[in-house]
C-alpha positions as CSV (number, residue, x, y, z in Angstrom):
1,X,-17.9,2.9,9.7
2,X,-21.2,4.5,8.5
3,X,-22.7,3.7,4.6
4,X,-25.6,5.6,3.2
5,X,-26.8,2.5,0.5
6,X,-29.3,2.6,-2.1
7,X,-30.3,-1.0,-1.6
8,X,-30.7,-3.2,1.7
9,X,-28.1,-5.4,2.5
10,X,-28.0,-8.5,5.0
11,X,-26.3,-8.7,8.5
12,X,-23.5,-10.4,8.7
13,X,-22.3,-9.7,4.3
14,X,-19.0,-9.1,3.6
15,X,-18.5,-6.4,1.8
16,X,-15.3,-4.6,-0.3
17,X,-14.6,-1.4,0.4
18,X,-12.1,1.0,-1.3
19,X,-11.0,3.9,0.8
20,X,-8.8,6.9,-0.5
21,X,-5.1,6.3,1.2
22,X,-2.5,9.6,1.2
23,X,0.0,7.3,2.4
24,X,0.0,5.0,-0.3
25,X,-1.1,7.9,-3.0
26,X,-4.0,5.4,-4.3
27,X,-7.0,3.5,-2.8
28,X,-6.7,0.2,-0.3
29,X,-9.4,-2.2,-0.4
30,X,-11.0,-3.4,2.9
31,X,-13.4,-5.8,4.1
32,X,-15.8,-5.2,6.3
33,X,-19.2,-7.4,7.8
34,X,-22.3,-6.0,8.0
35,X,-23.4,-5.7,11.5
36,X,-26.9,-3.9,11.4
37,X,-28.9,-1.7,8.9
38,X,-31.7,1.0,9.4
39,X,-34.1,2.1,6.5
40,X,-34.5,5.7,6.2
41,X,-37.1,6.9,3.8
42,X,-36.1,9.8,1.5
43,X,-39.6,9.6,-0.4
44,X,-42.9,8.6,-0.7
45,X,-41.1,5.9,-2.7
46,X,-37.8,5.4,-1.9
47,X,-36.0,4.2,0.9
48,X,-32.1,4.6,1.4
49,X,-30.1,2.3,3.7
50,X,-27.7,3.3,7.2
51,X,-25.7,0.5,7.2
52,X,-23.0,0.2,10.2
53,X,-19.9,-2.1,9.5
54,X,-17.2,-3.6,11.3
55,X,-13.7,-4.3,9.3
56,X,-12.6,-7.5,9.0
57,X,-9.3,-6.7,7.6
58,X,-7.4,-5.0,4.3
59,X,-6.4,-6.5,1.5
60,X,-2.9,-6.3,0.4
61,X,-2.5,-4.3,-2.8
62,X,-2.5,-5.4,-6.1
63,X,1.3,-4.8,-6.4
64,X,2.4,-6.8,-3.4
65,X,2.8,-11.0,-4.5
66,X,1.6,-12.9,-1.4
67,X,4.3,-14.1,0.6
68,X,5.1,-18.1,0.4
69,X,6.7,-20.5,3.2
């Protein structure tokens, strides 16, 4: 996935990500790690960031209790 960011982030961050869901008529929350970033300047001063993640793996909702052994 693609991210057009305002500030510069480091390779290899996680980061939360909510993304709209019709299935579950709400947002799910996702992680995903930073795998590289570009600067791309929209200014003479300001830069905005391309940032291309990876997902690590979504988080179970809010309503759901983890499951025990």
């Amino acid at each position: 996935m693609l991210l057009l960011l305002p500030a510069k982030v480091d390779n290899r961050q996680v980061v939360e990500i909510q993304v709209p869901s019709e299935v579950r008529k709400g947002q799910i929350n996702k992680l995903g790690e930073v795998r590289w970033t570009r600067s791309i300047p929209v200014s003479a001063r300001r830069n905005m960031y391309l940032v291309g993640i990876c997902f690590l793996f979504e988080l179970p909702a809010p309503d759901q209790s983890p499951q025990t052994c």
